[in-house]
DOLO-956652 format. One record per residue (C-alpha): x, y, z. Coordinates in Angstrom, 3 decimals, decimal comma. Last residue first. Layout:
BEGIN
        c1        c2        c3
         X         Y         Z
...
This chain:
BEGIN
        c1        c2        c3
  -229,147    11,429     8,340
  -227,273    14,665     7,194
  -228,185    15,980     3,717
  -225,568    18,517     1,958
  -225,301    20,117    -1,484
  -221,393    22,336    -1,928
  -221,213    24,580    -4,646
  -217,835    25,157    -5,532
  -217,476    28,868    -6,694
  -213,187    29,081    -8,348
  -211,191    32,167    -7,282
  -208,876    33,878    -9,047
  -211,040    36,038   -11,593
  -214,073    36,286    -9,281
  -211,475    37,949    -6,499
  -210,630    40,032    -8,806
  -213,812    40,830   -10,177
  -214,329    42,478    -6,891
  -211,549    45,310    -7,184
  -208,953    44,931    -9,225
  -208,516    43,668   -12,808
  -211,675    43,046   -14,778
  -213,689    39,707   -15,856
  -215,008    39,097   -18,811
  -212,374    38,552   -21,544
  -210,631    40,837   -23,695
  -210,444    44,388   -23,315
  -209,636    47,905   -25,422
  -211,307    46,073   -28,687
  -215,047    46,308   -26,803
  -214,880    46,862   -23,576
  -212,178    48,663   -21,050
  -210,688    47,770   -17,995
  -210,515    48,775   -14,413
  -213,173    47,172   -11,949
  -213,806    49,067    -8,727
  -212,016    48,820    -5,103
  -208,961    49,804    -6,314
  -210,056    53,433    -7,523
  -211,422    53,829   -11,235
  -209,152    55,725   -13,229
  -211,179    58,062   -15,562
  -208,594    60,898   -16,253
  -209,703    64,385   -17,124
  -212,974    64,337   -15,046
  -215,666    66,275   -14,992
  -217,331    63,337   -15,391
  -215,416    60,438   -16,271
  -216,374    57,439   -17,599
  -214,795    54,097   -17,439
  -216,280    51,546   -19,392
  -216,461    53,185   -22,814
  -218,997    52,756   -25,575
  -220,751    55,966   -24,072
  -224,164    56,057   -23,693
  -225,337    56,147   -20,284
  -222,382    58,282   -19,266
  -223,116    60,756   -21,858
  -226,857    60,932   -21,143
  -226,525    61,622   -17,383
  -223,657    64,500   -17,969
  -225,626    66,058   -20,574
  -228,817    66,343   -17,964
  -226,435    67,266   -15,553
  -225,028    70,084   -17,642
  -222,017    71,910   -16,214
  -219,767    70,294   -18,628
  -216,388    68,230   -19,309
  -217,230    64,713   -20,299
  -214,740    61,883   -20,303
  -214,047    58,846   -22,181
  -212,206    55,479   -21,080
  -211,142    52,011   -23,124
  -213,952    52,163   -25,978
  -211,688    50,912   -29,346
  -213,423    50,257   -31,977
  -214,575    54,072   -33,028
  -217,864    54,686   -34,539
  -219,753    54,803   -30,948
  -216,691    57,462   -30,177
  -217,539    59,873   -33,036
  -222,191    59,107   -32,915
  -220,885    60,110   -29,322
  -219,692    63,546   -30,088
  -222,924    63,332   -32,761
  -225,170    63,158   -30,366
  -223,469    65,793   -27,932
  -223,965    68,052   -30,903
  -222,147    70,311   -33,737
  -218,845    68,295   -34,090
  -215,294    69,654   -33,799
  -212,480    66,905   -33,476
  -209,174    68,234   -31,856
  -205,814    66,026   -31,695
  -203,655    65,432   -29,024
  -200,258    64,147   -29,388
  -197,757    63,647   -26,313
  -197,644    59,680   -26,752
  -199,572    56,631   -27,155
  -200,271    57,298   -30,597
  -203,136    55,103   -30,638
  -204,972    55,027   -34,280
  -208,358    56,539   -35,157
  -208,041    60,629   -35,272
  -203,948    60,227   -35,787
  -204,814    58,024   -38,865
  -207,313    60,016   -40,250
  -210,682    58,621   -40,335
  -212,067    60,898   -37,130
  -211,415    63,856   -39,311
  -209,095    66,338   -36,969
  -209,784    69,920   -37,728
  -207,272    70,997   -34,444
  -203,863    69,370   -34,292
  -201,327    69,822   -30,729
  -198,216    68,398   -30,228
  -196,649    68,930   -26,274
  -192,296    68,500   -26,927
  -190,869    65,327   -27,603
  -188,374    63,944   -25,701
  -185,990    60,885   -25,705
  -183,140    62,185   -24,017
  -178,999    62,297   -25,213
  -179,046    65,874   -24,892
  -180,499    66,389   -21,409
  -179,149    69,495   -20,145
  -180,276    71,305   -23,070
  -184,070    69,574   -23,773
  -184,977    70,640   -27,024
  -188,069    70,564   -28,715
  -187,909    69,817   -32,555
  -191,203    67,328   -32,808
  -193,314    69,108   -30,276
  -195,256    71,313   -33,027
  -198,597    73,411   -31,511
  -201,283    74,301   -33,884
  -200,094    71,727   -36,786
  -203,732    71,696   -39,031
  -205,049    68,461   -40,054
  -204,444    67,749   -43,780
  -203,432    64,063   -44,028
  -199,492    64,777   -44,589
  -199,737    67,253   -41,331
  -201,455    64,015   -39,411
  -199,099    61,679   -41,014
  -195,883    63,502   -39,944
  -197,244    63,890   -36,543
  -198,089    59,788   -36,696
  -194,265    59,595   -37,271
  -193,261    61,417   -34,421
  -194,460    59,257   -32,487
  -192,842    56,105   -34,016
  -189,695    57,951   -34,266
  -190,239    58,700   -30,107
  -191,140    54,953   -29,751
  -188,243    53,691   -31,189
  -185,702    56,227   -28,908
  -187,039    55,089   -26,117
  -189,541    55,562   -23,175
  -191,092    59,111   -24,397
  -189,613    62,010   -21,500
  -191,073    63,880   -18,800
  -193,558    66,230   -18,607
  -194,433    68,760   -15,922
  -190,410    69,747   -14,980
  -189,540    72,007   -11,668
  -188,975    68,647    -9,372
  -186,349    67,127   -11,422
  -186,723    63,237   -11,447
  -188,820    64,112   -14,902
  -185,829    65,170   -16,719
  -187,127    68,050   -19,285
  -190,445    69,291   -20,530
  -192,060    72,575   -19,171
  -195,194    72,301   -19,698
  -196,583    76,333   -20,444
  -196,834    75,580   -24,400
  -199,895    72,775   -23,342
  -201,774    75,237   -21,137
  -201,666    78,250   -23,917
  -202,208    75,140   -27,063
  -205,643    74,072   -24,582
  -206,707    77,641   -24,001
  -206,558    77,969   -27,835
  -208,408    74,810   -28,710
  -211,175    75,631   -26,122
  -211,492    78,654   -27,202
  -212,121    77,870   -30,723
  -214,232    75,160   -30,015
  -216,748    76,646   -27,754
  -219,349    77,244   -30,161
  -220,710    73,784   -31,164
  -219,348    70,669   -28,896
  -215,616    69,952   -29,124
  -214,164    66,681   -29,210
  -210,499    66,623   -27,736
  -208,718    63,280   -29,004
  -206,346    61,607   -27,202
  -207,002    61,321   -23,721
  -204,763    58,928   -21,802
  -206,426    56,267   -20,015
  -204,075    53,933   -21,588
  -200,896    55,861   -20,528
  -198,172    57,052   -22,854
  -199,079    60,207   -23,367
  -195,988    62,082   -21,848
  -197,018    60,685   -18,647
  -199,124    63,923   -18,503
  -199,642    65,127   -21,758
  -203,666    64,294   -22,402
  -204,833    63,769   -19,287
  -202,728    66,654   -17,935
  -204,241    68,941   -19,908
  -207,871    68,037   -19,511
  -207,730    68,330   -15,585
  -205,854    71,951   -16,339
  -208,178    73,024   -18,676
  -211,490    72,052   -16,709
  -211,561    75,126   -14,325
  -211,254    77,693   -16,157
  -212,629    76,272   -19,122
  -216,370    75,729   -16,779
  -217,925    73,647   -19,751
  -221,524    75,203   -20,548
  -220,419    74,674   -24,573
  -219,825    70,885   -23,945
  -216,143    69,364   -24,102
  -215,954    65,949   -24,925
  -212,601    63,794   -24,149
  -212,578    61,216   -26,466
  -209,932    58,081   -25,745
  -208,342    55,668   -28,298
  -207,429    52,736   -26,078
  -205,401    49,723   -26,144
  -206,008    46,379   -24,679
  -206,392    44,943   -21,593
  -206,464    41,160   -21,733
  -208,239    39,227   -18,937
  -207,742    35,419   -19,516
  -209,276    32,231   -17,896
  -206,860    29,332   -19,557
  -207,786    26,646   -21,684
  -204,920    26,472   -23,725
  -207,514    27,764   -27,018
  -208,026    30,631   -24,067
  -204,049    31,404   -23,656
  -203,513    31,591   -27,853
  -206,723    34,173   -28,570
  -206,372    36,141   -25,125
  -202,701    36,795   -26,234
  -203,063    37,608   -29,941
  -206,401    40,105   -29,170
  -204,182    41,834   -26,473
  -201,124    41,731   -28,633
  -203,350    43,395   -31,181
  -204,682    45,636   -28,583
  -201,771    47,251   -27,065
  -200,810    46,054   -23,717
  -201,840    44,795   -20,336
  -201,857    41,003   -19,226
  -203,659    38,525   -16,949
  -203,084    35,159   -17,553
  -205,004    31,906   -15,461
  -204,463    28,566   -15,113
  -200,852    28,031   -16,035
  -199,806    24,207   -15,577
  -200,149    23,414   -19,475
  -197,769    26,238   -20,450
  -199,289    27,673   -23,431
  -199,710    31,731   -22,929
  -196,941    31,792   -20,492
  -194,736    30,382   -22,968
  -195,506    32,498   -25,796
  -194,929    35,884   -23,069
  -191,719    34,068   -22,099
  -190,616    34,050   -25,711
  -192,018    37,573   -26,300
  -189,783    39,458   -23,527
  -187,997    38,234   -21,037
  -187,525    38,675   -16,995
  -189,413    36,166   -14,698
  -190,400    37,168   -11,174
  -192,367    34,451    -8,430
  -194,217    34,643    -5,824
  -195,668    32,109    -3,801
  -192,542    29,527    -5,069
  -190,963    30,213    -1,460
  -193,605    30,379     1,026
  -194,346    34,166     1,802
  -193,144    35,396     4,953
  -193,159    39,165     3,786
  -189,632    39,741     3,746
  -189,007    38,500     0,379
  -191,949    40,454    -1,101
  -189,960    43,601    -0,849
  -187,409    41,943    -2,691
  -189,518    41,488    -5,354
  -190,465    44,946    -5,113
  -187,221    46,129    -5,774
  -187,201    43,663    -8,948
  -190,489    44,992   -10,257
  -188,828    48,935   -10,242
  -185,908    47,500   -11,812
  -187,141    45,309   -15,041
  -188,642    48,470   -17,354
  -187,814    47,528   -20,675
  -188,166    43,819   -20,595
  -191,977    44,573   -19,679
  -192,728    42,362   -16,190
  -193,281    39,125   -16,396
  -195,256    37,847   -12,842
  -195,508    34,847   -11,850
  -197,953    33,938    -9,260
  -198,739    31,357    -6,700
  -203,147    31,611    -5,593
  -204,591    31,541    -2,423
  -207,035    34,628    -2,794
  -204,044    37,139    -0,963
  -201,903    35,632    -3,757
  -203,931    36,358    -6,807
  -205,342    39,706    -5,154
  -202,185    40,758    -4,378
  -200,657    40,194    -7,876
  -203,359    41,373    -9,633
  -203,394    45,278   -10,347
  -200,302    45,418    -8,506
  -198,063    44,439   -11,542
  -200,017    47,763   -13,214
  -198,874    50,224   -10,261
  -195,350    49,910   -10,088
  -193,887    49,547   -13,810
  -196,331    51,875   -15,177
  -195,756    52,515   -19,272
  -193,883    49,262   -19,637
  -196,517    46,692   -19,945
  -197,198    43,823   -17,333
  -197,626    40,115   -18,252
  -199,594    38,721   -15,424
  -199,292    34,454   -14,113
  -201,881    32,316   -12,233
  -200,277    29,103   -10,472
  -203,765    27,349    -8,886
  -207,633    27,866    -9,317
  -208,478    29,353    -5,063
  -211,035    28,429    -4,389
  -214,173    29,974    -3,353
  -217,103    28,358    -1,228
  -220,745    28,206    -2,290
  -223,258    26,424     0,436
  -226,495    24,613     0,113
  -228,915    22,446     2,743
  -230,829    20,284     2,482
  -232,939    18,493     5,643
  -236,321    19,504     3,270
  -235,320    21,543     0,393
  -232,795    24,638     0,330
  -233,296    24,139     4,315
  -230,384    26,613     4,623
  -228,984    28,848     2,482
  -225,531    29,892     1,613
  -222,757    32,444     0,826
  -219,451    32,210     0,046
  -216,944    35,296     1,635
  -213,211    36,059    -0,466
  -214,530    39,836    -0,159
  -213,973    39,193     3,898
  -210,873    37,116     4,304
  -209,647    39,089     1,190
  -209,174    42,421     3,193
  -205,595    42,663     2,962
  -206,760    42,774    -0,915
  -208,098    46,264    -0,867
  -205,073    47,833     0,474
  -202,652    45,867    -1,928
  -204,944    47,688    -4,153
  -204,299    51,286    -2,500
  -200,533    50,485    -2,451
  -200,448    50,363    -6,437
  -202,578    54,016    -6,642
  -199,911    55,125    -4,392
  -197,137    53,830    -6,212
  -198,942    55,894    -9,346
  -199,273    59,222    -7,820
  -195,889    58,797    -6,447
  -194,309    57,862   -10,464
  -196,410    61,182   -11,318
  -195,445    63,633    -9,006
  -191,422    61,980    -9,698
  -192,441    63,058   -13,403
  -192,258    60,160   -16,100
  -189,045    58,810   -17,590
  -189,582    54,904   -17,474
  -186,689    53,666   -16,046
  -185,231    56,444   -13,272
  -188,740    57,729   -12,819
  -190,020    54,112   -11,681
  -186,877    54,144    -9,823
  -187,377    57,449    -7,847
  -191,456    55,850    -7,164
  -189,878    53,052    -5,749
  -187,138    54,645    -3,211
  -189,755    57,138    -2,173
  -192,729    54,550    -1,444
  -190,002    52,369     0,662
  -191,814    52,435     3,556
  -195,337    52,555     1,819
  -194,159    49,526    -0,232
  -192,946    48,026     3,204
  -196,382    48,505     5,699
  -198,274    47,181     2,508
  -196,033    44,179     1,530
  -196,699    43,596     5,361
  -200,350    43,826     5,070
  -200,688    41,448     2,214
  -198,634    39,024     4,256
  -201,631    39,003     6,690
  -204,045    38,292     4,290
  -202,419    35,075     3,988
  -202,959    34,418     7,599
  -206,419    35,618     7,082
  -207,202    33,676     4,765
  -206,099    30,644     6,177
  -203,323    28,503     4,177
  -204,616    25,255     2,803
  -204,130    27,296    -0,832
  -200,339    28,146     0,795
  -199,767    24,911     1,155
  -200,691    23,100    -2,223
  -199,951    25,780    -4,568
  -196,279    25,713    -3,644
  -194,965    23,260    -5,672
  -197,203    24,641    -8,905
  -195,092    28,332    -8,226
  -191,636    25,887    -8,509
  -192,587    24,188   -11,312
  -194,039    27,338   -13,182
  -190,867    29,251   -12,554
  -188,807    26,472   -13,698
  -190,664    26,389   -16,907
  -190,470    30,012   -17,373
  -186,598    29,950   -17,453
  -186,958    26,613   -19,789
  -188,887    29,190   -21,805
  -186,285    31,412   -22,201
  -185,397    34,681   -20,350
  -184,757    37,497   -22,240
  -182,455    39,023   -19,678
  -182,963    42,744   -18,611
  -179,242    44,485   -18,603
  -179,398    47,849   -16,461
  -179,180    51,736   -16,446
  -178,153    52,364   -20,144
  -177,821    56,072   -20,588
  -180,076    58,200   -22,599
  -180,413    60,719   -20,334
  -184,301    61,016   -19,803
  -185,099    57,729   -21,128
  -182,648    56,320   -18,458
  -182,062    52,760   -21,132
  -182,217    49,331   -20,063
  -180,259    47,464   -22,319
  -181,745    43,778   -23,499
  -180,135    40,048   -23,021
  -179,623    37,213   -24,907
  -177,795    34,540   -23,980
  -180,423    32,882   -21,569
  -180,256    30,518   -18,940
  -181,651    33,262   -16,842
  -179,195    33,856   -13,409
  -180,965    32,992   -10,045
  -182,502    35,131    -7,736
  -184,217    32,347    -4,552
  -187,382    32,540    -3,343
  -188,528    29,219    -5,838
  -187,343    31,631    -9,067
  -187,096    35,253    -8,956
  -184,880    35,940   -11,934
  -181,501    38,199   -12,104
  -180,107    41,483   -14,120
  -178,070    41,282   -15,738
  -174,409    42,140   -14,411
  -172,913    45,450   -16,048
């Protein structure tokens, strides 16, 4: 099986590597591809070539860059099928759920077609007598974004577009175990009369991720991950003098008020919790019940959880797909191990479920604890994987005395039919993204995704706006004419 190739300067050329991963079908078991781990020579000719083609595509108009945007838009939505199958094929998640997330990908490259607009200064005249005062953005050079596995499509499209579209080159490193679906976009890009060096794709796994971190010529490093690599990569790119945005890992509270609508809220508060198998930052993790309607909200929750049907998510009659390897389902099923060892109470056990036709697959079946002390491990730790846990408290105070506790504050939702609870929970939640009434708090590509506290590192968000703050430089610009 040939590895698989680089991106380098528009052309794919062999890593000068000799060590190379398996790509694994998490579903089967199977290895799919060979994912180099690239070196930092690899990176360095990345960087050359991206820093060669800074200089003409920044004096390219906006609009004429913008332009390319709407071409990569025109072929990821031609090709939507093709990308969202491989994103299954790699990572293991539902084919509903690979679409769901191509789309959400598409919507940015949406947003930044219209850079000539959100790329706007702004001025004023006559600032003082015959003065007058303009801010421009610039574009700040080669910008790079080291992508986790857990959404091979959408994350990488979090700030690529915007990057280029502003008048930025890019490299992008996508996770080691999920090459394919960045590689198909890659070529993608190739046909959208981009410069060579514009865009570039480097395969590799913690020596690249080093590299990008100090190269001298990098000005800017986006990245997605857990939080200690999060803390470990804004902490080594800043001290090079880099802009960084870092999101980090998540521990997310889903409270659920004693006016909830159950009927309506179980399925939304399923699927955040089991749908991607878990592994998703905006995942929920813990259910926190408010006063009287824990017990049926922990026994509607086991009945919706034991009616997923768990198997190969490319076929169309299975809910949840797969963990992404064979490490990460030990890990998993480790922290159920801990919870029973800790004293939480088992009400739904994943850890033996069987897949027939897929022998050789990484799955776990939906785990479910209730009486969940927010000390435990599984109550304060990310599992990142089909594990929910249920914390009773008496109060709405005290649901968010639980997540103002917690150091993590990535995304949190409220389930009730209260607006006065609704208003108080979103004003104080620790969280950024808040979701009312909703299971999964993904903000749409025109808002900011990321977290605060130890879920996000920096200032500045992916997508949306703060994009465009991220990869552009304000020159102020103070005129007199005699």
């Amino acid at each position: 099986m040939e590895p698989i190739s680089n991106f380098i300067g528009g052309r794919w050329v062999p890593s000068r590597t000799a060590e190379f991963q398996n790509v694994h079908n998490p579903a089967t078991g199977e290895v799919i591809a060979r994912a180099p781990l690239s070196t930092r020579e690899d990176l360095d000719r990345a960087v050359a070539s991206a820093k060669r083609a800074f200089p003409e595509w920044r004096d390219t108009p906006a609009p004429v860059r913008a332009r390319s945007m709407f071409r990569l838009r025109a072929l990821l939505e031609e090709h939507a099928e093709e990308i969202s199958q491989t994103v299954t094929r790699e990572h293991g998640k539902t084919l509903a759920e690979a679409r769901g997330s191509v789309r959400r990908g598409i919507e940015c490259v949406e947003v930044a077609c219209g850079t000539p607009s959100l790329m706007m200064g702004y001025g004023l005249e006559n600032v003082a007598a015959g003065i007058d005062c303009n801010v421009i953005r610039q574009p700040i050079g080669v910008c790079a974004a080291i992508c986790p596995f857990n959404f091979p499509a959408m994350v990488p499209l979090w700030f690529l577009p915007f990057a280029v579209a502003s008048g930025n080159t890019f490299i992008l490193k996508p996770s080691e175990q999920v090459p394919l679906t960045q590689a198909l976009i890659a070529r993608l890009l190739e046909r959208c009369d981009l410069p060579h060096g514009v865009v570039n794709l480097v395969h590799g796994g913690r020596a690249v991720v080093e590299a990008i971190c100090d190269h001298p010529d990098i000005r800017a490093v986006s990245f997605v991950g857990s939080t200690p690599v999060a803390r470990a990569v804004y902490r080594r790119a800043t001290h090079a003098g880099k802009r960084v945005q870092a999101l980090g890992g998540a521990k997310n509270f889903i409270v659920i008020m004693p006016d909830a609508d159950l009927d309506r809220s179980m399925g939304a508060i399923t699927e955040s919790f089991y749908g991607c198998a878990g592994e998703r930052c905006l995942a929920g993790s813990a259910l926190v019940t408010v006063g009287p309607i824990h017990e049926a909200a922990r026994e509607r929750l086991a009945e919706s959880a034991s009616a997923l049907r768990v198997g190969d998510g490319a076929q169309p009659e299975v809910s949840m797909g797969p963990v992404i390897s064979a490490t990460h389902r030990q890990r998993v099923l480790g922290y159920i191990e801990r919870g029973i060892s800790e004293g939480a109470r088992l009400v739904l056990d994943g850890r033996e479920h069987a897949v027939p036709d897929r022998p050789n697959g990484f799955f776990l079946g939906p785990t479910l604890f209730d009486g969940v002390a927010p000390a435990m491990a599984i109550g304060r730790e990310e599992i990142f994987g089909p594990v929910a846990s249920i914390i009773p408290v008496g109060s709405l105070k005290e649901a968010i005395a639980v997540m103002d506790a917690h150091p993590n504050a990535n995304a949190t939702s409220i389930f009730t039919s209260s607006g006065k609870a609704a208003r108080e929970f979103a004003r104080l939640a620790t969280a950024s993204m808040v979701g009312v009434n909703i299971g999964v708090a993904a903000p749409m590509a025109p808002f900011p995704f990321g977290g605060a506290r130890d879920s996000f590192f920096g200032d500045l968000k992916a997508q949306g706006r703060d994009a465009y703050e991220f990869y552009t430089d304000k020159k102020v610009v103070i005129s007199r004419w005699y």
